[in-house]
C-alpha positions as CSV (number, residue, x, y, z in Angstrom):
1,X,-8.7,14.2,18.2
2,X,-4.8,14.6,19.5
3,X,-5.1,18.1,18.0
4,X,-7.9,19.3,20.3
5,X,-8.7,17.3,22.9
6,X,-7.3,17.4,26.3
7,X,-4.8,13.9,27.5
8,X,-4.3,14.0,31.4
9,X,-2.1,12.8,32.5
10,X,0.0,13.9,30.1
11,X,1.6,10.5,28.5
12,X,5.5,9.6,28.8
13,X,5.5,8.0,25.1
14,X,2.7,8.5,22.6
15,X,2.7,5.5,19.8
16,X,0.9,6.5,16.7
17,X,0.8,3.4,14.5
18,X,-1.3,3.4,10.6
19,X,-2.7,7.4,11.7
20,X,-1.9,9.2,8.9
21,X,-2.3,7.3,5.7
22,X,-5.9,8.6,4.9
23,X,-5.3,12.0,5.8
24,X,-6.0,14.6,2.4
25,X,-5.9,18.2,1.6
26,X,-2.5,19.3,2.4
27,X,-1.5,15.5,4.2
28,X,2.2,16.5,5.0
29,X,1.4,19.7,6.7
30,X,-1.4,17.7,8.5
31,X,0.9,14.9,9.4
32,X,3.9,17.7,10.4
33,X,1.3,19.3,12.9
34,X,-0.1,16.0,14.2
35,X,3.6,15.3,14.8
36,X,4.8,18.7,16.5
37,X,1.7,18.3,18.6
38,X,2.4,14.3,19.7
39,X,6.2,15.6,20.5
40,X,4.4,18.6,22.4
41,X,2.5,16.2,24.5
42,X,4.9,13.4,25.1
43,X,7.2,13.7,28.3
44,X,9.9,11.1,26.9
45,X,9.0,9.8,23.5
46,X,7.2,10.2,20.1
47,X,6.9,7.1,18.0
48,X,5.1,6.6,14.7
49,X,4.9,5.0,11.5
50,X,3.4,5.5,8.1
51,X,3.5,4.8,4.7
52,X,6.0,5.6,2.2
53,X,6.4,7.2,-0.6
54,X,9.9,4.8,-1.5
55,X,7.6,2.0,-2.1
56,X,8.4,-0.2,-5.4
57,X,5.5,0.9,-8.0
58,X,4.8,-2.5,-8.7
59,X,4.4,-3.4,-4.7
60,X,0.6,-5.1,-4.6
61,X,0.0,-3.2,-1.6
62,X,0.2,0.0,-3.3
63,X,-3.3,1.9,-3.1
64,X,-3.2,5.1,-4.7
65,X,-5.5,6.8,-3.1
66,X,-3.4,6.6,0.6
67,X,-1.1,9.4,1.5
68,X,2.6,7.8,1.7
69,X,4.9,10.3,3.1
70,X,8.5,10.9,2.0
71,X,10.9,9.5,4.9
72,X,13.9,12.6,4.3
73,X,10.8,15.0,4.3
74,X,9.3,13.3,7.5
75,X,12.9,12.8,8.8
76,X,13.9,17.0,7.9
77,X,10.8,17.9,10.0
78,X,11.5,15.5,13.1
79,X,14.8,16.8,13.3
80,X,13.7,20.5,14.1
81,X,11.9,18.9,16.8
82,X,15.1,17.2,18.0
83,X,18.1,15.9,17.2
84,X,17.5,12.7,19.1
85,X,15.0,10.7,16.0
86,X,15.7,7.5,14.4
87,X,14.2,6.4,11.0
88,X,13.5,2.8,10.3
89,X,12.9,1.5,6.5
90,X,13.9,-1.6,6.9
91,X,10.9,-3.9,8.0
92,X,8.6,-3.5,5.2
93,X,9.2,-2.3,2.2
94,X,6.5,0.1,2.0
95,X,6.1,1.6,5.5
96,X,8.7,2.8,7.9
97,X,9.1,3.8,11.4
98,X,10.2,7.3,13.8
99,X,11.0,7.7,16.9
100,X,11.8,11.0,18.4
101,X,13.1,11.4,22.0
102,X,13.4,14.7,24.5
């Protein structure tokens, strides 16, 4: 568990890839501390991805029951972390990509 167990060394980039779509109860302040806590960690570079919430309804992959996260939401957060985060939508049309640097 990134939230409470102990990573020594501490990593220069942490790559969190698929974490966060099953996470319930409050998933966007889960996912916001999860991130905070990666960026925390990281001595260069946070990068993640999850599902979002842009998805076409009619996409087959669609499963209702996963959390998809709102990139400008995700994006809002990241950037009170720092300035320095890309956003990528553009490889799937249900997922997308962050990166945050130091």
């Amino acid at each position: 568990n990134i939230l409470t167990d102990t990573i020594s060394p501490e990593p220069d980039i942490i790559i969190a890839n698929g974490i966060f779509y099953l996470l319930e109860d409050g998933p966007e302040l889960k996912m916001q501390a999860l991130i905070a806590h990666m960026f925390e960690l990281a001595g260069e570079m946070v990068v993640f991805t999850s599902l979002s919430a842009w998805h076409n309804p009619g996409d087959e992959s669609a499963n209702d029951s996963e959390f998809r996260a709102d990139p400008l939401r995700v994006l809002e957060f990241c950037r009170k972390l720092t300035p320095a985060v890309c956003l990528r939508h553009d490889y799937l049309p249900h997922d997308f990509c962050v990166s945050l640097r130091k």
